[in-house]
N, C-alpha and C positions, 0 to 999 in steps of 0.2 A: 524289420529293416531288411529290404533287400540286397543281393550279393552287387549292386552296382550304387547302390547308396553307400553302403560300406566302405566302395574303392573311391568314392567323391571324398567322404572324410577323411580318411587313411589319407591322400594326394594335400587334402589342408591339414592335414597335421604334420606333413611331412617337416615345416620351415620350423615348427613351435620347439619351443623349449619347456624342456621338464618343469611344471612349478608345485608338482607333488614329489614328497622324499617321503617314503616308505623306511623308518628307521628300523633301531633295536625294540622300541613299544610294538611295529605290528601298527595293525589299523586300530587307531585308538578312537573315540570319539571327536581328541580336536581334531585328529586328521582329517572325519569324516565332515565337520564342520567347516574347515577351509576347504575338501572338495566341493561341499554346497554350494559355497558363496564365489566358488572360482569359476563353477559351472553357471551359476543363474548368472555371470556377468559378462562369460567367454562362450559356455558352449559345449566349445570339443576343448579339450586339455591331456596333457601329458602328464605322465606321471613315472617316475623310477624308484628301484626296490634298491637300498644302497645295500653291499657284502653283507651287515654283520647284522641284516635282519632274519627274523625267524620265521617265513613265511617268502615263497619265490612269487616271480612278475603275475603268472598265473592268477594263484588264489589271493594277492593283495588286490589285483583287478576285480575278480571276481567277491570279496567281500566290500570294495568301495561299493560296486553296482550296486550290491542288495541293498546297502544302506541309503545310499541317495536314490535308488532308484533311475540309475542311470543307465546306458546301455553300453557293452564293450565296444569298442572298434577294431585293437585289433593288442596282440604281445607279441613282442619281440628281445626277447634274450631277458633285459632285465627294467626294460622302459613299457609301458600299456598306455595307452589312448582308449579315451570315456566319451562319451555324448551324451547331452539333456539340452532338449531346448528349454530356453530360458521361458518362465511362467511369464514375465513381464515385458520383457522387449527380446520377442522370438527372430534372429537375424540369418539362422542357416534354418531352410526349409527342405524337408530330406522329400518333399511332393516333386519339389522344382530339380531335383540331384539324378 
C-alpha cells in the first residue's frame, strides 16, 4: 500500500465510528471473528482499545492484522483503522485511490 493509498483511507475513515472494542480479554478469537465479518461487509473499520485493557492501540492493531490478515491504516492515541478488501463484493479499490 502506498503512502497516497494510505492517506485516501485515513480521509474515509475519518466520518466512521468505532465498531471494534478492544476490552479486558485482549484480542480474543470472537473479536477476531467480528473483525472478519465487519471487514468482508465494510472494508475499512475503526477500531478502539477501552482503559482497562491489557494491550495499547498499537499491538491490538497490529495482532487483529495478522489474524485477519488485514492491512493497518493508521493509530492514533487509542482508536486504529484496518483495510481488507472484501473477497466477495470488493467496493474500495486502492488501484483507482
Amino acid at each position: 500500500m502506498t503512502t497516497g493509498q494510505r492517506a485516501a483511507l485515513r480521509s474515509m475513515a475519518n466520518g466512521l465510528e468505532p465498531i471494534l472494542h478492544v476490552g479486558k480479554d485482549g484480542v480474543g478469537p470472537n473479536l477476531c471473528k467480528q473483525a472478519w465479518d465487519a471487514l468482508e461487509a465494510r472494508e475499512l473499520i475503526k477500531g478502539t482499545v477501552q482503559t482497562n485493557a491489557p494491550i495499547d492501540a498499537k499491538e491490538a492493531c497490529r495482532q487483529i492484522c495478522e489474524r485477519v490478515h488485514a492491512e493497518p491504516v493508521q493509530v492514533i492515541g487509542r482508536r486504529f483503522v484496518i483495510y481488507k478488501p472484501s473477497r466477495e463484493n470488493p467496493r474500495i479499490r486502492l488501484e483507482e485511490l
